[in-house]
Each structure stands twice: as C-alpha cells, then as structure tokens.
C-alpha positions in Angstrom: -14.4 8.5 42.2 -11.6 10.1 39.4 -13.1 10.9 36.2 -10.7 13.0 33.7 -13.3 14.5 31.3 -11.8 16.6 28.7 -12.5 18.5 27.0 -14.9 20.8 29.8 -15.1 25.0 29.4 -13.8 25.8 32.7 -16.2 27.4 35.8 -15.1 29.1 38.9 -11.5 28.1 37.5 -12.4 24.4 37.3 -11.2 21.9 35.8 -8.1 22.7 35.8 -6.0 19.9 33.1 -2.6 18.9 34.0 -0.3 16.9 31.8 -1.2 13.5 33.7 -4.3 14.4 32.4 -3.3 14.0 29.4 -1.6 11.3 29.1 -4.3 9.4 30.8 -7.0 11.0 28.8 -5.6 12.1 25.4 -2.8 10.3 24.5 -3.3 6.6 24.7 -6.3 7.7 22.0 -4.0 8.9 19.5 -1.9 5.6 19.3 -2.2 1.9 19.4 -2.7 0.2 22.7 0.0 -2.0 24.2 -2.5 -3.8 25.8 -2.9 -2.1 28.8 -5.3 0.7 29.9 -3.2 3.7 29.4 -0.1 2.9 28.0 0.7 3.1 24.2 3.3 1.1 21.8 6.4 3.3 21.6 7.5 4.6 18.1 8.0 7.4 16.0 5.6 8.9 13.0 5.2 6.8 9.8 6.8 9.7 7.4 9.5 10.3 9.7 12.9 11.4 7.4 14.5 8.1 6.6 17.8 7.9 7.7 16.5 9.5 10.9 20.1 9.7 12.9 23.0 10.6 10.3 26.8 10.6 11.7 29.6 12.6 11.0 32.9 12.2 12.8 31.6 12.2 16.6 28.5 14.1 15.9 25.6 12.5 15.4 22.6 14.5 14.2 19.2 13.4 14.5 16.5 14.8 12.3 13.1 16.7 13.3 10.5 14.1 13.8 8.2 13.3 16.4 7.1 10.2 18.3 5.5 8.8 21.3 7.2 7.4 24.5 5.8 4.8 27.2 8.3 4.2 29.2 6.6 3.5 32.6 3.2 1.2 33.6 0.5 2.9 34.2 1.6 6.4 33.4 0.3 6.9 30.3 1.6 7.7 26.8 4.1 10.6 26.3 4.0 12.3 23.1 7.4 14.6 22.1 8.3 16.6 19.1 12.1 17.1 17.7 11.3 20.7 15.7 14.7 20.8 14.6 17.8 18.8 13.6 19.6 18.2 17.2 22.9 17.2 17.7 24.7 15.0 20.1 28.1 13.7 20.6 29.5 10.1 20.6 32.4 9.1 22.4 34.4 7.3 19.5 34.2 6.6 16.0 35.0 2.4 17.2 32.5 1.4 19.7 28.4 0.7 19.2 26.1 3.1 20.5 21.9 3.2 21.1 20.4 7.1 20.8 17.5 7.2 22.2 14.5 10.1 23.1 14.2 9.9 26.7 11.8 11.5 29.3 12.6 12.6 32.9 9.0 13.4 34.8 9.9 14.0 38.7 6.4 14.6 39.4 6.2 10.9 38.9 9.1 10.3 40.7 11.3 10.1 37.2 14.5 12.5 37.5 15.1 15.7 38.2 14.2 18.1 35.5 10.7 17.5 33.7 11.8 17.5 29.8 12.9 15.5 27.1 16.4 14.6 26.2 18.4 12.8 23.2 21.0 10.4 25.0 23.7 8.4 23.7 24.0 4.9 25.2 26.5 2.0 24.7 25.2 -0.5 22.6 25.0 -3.2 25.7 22.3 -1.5 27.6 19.5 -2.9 27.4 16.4 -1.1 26.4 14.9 -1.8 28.9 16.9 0.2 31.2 16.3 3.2 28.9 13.8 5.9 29.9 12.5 6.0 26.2 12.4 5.2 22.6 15.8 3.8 20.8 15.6 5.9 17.4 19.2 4.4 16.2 22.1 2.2 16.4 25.7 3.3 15.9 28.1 0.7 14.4 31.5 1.3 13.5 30.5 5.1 13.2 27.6 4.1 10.8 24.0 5.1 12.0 20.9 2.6 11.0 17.4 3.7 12.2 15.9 1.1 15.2 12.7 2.6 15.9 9.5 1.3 15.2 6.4 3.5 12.9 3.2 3.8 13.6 0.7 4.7 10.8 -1.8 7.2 11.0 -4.3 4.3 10.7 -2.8 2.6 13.7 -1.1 -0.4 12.2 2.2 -0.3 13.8 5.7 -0.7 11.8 8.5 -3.5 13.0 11.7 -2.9 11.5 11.5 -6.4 11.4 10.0 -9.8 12.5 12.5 -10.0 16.0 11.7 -6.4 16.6 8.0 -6.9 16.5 8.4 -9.8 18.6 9.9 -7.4 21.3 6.5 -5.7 21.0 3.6 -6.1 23.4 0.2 -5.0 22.2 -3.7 -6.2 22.7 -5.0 -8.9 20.4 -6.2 -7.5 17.1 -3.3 -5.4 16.8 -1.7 -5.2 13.3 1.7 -5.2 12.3 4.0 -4.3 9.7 7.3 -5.8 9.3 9.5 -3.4 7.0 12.2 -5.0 6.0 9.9 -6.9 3.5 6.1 -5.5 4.5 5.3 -8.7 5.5 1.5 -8.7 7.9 1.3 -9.7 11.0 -2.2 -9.8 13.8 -1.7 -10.0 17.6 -3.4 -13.6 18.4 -3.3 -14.9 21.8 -0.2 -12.8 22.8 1.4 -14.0 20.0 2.1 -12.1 16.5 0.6 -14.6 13.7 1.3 -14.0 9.6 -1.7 -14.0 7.6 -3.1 -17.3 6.6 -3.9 -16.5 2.8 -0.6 -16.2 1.5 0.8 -19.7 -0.3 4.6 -19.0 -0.3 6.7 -16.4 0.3 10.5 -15.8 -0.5 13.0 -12.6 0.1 15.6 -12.0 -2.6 18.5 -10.0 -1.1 21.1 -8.2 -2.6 24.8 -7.8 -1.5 26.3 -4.8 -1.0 28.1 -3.9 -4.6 28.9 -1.3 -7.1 27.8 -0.9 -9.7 30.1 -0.6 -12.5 27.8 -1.8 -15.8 25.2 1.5 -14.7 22.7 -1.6 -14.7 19.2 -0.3 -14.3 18.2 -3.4 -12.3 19.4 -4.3 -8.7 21.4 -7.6 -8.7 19.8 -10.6 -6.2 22.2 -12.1 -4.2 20.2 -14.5 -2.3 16.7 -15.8 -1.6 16.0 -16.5 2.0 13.3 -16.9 4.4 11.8 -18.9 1.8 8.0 -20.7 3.1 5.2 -23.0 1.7 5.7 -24.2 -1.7 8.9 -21.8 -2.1 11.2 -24.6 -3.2 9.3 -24.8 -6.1 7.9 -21.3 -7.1 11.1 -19.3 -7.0 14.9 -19.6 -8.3 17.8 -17.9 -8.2 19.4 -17.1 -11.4 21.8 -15.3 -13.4 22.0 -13.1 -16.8 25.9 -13.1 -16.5 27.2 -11.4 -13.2 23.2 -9.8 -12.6 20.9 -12.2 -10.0 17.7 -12.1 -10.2 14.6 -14.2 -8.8 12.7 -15.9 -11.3 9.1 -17.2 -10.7 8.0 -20.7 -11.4 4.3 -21.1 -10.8 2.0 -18.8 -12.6 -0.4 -16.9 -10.1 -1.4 -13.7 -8.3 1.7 -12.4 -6.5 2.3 -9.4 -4.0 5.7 -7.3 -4.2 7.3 -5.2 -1.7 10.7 -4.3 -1.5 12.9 -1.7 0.4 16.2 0.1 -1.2 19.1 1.0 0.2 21.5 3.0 -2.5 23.8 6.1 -2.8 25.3 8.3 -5.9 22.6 8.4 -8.5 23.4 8.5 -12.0 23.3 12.1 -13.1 22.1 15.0 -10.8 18.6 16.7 -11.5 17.0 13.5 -12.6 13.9 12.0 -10.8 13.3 8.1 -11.0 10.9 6.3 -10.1 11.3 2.8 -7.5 9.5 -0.5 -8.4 10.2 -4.1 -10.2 12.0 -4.4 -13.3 11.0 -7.5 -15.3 12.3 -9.9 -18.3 11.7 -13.5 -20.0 14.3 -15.4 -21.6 15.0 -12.9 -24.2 17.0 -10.7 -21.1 15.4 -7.8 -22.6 14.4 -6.0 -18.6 11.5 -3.8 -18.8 10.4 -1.7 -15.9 7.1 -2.8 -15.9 5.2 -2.7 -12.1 6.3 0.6 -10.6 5.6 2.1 -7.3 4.7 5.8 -6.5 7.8 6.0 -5.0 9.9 8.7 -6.6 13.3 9.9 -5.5 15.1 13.2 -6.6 18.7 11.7 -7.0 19.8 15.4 -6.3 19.6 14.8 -2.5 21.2 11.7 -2.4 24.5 12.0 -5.1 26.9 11.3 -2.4 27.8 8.2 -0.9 26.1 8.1 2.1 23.2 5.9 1.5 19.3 6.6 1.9 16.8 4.2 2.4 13.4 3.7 0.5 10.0 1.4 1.1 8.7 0.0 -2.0 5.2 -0.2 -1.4 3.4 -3.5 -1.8 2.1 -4.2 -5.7 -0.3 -6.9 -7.0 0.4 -8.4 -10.3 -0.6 -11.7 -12.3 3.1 -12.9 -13.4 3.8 -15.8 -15.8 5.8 -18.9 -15.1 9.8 -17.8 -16.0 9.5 -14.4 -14.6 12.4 -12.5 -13.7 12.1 -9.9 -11.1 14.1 -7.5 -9.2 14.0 -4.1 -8.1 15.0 -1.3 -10.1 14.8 2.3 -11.5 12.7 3.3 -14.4 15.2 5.1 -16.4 18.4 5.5 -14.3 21.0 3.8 -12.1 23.0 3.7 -8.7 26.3 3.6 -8.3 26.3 1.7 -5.2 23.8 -0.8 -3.8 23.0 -1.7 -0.1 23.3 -4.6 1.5 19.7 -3.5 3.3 18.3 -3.5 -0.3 16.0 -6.4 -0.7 12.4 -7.0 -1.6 9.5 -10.0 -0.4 7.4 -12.4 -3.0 4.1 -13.7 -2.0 2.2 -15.8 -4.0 -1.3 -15.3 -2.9 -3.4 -17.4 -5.7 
C-alpha cells in the first residue's frame, strides 16, 4: 500500500517528501483537473504581465510569471516560477517560432538535467512534441501570447474557442474564452456555451490609426453572430467611425478586449469600457470597466493588450456601442481589439 500523506512532522527521520511527492500530493490540488487522477490543465497565472513574450531584433524576452506544466500521464502537475525577465534568442527575424517553459525530470526518465528551461521551437512542431507549456508565438518577428490562464478560483482561461477545444479536463470544468469572455462547461467531454444567453455577436475592429484622436474605437465587422443576431445587431457608420448598434431592447452582457499603442498625452490615466450614442452622435462614455491604464507605460508603438471585464446593462433599441476611453485616445488600434454582445433577457 502507497499512501503520500503530507503534511506529517517527521520521526526517526521519516517521512522523508520528495518532489514526486508533490506533484502527486500537492500540486494537482492547487489547479484544475484534466481529468485524470494526478495531472492538471497546463497554463500560466491569471495576472500574468500581458504581452508576456516581447521581441526585439533576435531577442526575445519573456517576462517573470509563473505557471504549471503537465507534460507527461501520470506524473503529476509541475509547478515553475520565472522570477525575472529571461531572455532567449531566435534564429531570424522571417520565420515563426513557439517559446515554450519546458521541464527535463531524468528521475522519471525525462532528459538529462532536472530543471526548467525556456526553448525556442519552429512554429511546425507540434505541441505535442513539446516537453511543456507554449507561452508565445513568433510571427514575422512579432510576439502574441498562446498560453492559456487559470484563475485563482479554478475556472480556466482559452485564448479562444479552438484553443479550448485543444483542452482536456473532467466534466464540470469551466471555461473562459478571452478573446470575447464568452462561458463555456465541460459536458460529456465536450465544451458546451451556456444555455441562457439569446444571441450573441462580436464587433471587430481593423487595425487603423487614428488620425481624428476619436475617443471611440471604430467596428469593423460583426462576426460570430448566433440566435436572433440578424435582428438584434447592425453595423453602422457616423462617417468613417463603425460602430454596432442594438436593435431589440433587453438585458445585455459586454466584454471586450483592447489591443492599442501610443496614448494621447503622457501622465494621463484612462479608464477602458463602452462608449455609447443615439441618433444625436453625441458618444458618451457611459458603462465603464475598472480597467485603468497609465498611458505612460505604453506611449510607444508597440502595442499592449487589455480584458475588458464583462458589464451588465439594460440598453434601448438604437444603441450604439463600441469600446472606448473615458477621456483620451490611441493613436493606433489593434486588429486583436474587439468586444462580445450578449443579449441575455
């Protein structure tokens, strides 16, 4: 009989804890399951710095975080810390590249040397064949964060609905897709939306600058459009500035996520969330977030990315919406920079 109980004041110089121990014991009870017995869903801490992996040239520097890692059945979860910003070096500026945390454990018969490591990869290997946790993708020299979050409360964090997809975990599970915060349950193996929502549409905006220092984001698009979308949302324009406009009055959830560089005047802080207007075009900044953002860190054109948490609001039939700042502007817009619409009564 093998029973690991921890944690036991030692006698005679037993027991004696090793790090199998722990990762049998004590880690798969600090993170979701992934449906087996002592195995946990791979990802990094909700909070992490956001871009994570930032490149410069050939270097590309990955920022302190920490995460977990399981990257073998039956061997339980991993847990690693990056305590300070780490370097590593890509071959070109041309090709796409994976960087990844990965583990080497040769006392389970993984490598050489037992320690962590941050490891390019070309962008065809499959992760899969990676000892660890992709944290990034390179393209064309431009580095986008890949990993999943997990919340403290356990509800895991898709980048979006095909990564999720990608993601084993027991039934029960929750999910959070964050490209537009949309929920997800673990049913039957199977990652299922919530039922109680009665349409849904994403407004996306093109990549842009912007010239007329417009407080509001311009919509580009409206996609992934479901139930009664084709009548409860419409694209429209106020000259060269989209913007979605809702026609069914109702009880609506917002979420959004921005994506933005070189804010208006340094030593300003604005505040995220939905800018609003009726047919008089007058926008108001009406259902803000507590998302705040001191434009002093982000003034040059390298963009940084932030969640717009989701916000309930009753809005009225010819409702336009998009996302904004409260009293400021961006220079240049994202094409990443889009934000969900549920009508949910």
């Amino acid at each position: 009989m093998a029973i690991i109980m921890h944690p036991l004041t030692a006698k005679n110089g037993s027991p004696e804890y090793t790090a199998d121990d722990y990762r049998h014991a004590i880690n798969p009870l600090l993170l979701p399951s992934d449906g087996s017995a002592f195995n946990g869903l791979s990802g990094i801490r909700y909070g992490s710095p956001s871009p994570l992996v930032t490149v410069s040239g050939l270097t590309a520097t990955v920022k302190a975080h920490c995460g977990t890692i399981s990257p073998w059945d039956g061997l339980g979860a991993y847990t690693y810390a990056i305590t300070t910003n780490t370097t590593v070096q890509l071959a070109d500026s041309t090709n796409d590249y994976k960087i990844a945390v990965t583990v080497e454990d040769p006392s389970q018969s993984h490598g050489t040397t037992p320690r962590g490591k941050i490891e390019v990869f070309t962008a065809g290997t499959p992760d899969s064949n990676i000892n660890g946790l992709v944290i990034a993708e390179v393209n064309a020299g431009v580095a986008s964060d890949a990993a999943p979050m997990i919340r403290n409360n356990a509800i895991l964090m898709a980048r979006d609905l095909e990564q999720l997809n990608t993601i084993d975990a027991v039934d029960g599970q929750e999910a959070v897709t964050m490209v537009n915060n949309a929920h997800y349950v673990r049913n039957d193996g199977t990652w299922e939306g919530y039922d109680f929502i009665k349409s849904s549409a994403i407004a996306r905006c093109a990549s842009y600058i912007n010239n007329s220092n417009w407080y509001e984001f311009s919509v580009n698009s409206i996609t992934n459009m479901s139930g009664t979308t084709l009548t409860d949302y419409s694209l429209g324009k106020e000259g060269s500035k989209g913007y979605l406009q809702v026609n069914r009055n109702g009880m609506y959830a917002l979420n959004g996520f921005v994506n933005v560089a070189e804010l208006g005047v340094s030593g300003n802080i604005y505040n995220v969330g939905f800018r609003t207007a009726f047919s008089d075009n007058a926008w108001v900044f009406s259902l803000p977030s507590p998302v705040y953002v001191d434009n002093n860190a982000i003034l040059s054109n390298a963009y940084s990315s932030l969640p717009v948490p989701t916000t309930f609001a009753y809005i009225k039939t010819g409702t336009r919406i998009t996302l904004g700042f409260d009293n400021g502007f961006a220079r240049r817009i994202g094409s990443m920079t889009n934000f969900q619409i549920r009508r949910i009564g």
